[in-house]
C-alpha positions in Angstrom: -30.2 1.3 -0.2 -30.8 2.0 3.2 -31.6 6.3 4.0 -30.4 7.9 7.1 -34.6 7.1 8.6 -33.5 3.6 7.9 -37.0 2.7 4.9 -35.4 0.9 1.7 -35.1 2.1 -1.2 -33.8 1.0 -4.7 -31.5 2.8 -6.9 -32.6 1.9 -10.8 -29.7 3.5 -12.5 -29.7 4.0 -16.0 -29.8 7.0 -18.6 -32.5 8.7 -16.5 -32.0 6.9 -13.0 -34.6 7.2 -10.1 -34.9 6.1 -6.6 -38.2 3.9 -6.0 -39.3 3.9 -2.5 -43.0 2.4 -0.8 -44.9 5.1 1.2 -48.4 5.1 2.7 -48.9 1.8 1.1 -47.8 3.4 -2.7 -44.8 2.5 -4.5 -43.1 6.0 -5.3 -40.5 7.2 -8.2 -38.3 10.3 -7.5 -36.0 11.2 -9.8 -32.4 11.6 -9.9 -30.8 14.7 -11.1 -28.1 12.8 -12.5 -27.6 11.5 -16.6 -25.7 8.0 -17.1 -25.1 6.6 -14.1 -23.4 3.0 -14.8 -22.6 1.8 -11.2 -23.7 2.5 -7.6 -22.3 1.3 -4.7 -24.0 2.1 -0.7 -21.1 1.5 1.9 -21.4 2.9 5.6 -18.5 5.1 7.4 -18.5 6.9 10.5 -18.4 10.1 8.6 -20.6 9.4 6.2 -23.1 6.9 7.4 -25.8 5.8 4.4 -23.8 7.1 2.0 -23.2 6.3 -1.9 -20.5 6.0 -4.7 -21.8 6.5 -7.9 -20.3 6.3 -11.0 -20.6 8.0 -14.4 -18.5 7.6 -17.6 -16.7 10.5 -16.3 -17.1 11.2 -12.6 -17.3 9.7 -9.5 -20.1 11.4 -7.4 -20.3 10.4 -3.7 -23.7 11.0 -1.9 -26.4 9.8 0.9 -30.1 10.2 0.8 -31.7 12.1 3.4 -34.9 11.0 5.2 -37.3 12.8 2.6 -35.3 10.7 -0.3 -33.9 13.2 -1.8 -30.1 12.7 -3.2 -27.3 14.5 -2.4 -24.2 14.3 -4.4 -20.9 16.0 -4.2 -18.8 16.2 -7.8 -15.4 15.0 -8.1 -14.5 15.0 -11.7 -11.9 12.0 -12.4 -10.8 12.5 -16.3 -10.5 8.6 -16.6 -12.6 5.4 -15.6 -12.6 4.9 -12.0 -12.0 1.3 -10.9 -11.4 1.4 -7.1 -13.2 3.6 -4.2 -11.2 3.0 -0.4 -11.2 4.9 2.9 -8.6 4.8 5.4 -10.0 5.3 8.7 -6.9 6.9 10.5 -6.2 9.9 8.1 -10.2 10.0 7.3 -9.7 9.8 3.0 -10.6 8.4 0.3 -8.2 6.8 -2.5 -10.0 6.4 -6.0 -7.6 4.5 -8.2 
């Protein structure tokens, strides 16, 4: 995952997901404020540049990290798996199926 000062890090998703991320030499952990992720997903759009899908059993969250690594999610409750995430450039939406 790339975050909007362009450093790497990696998503470790799980029941108590963090983000691990090298600075000043040390390899750092931050966690997630997030239970039971199953899937993650980076993808890059004009409006939402660095951004993530991440999925729950539940939920779809959508969300970017910002240059001190720290997550930022938006909710979007689904009531059923998720299976599909696409954007449409001209109308500027999403479509979960």
């Amino acid at each position: 995952i790339r975050s909007e000062n362009n450093k790497t890090s990696v998503f470790a998703a799980s029941d108590r997901p963090n983000i691990i991320h090298a600075s000043a030499g040390k390899i750092n952990y931050s966690s997630v404020n997030l239970r039971e992720v199953n899937y993650v997903c980076s993808f890059n759009i004009q409006s939402a540049p660095h951004a993530l899908a991440l999925a729950t059993p539940l939920e779809l969250k959508i969300g970017s990290i910002d240059g001190i690594q720290k997550l930022h999610i938006r909710k979007v409750p689904m009531g059923q798996l998720t299976r599909r995430l696409t954007f449409q450039s001209e109308t500027n939406t999403f479509t979960v199926l």
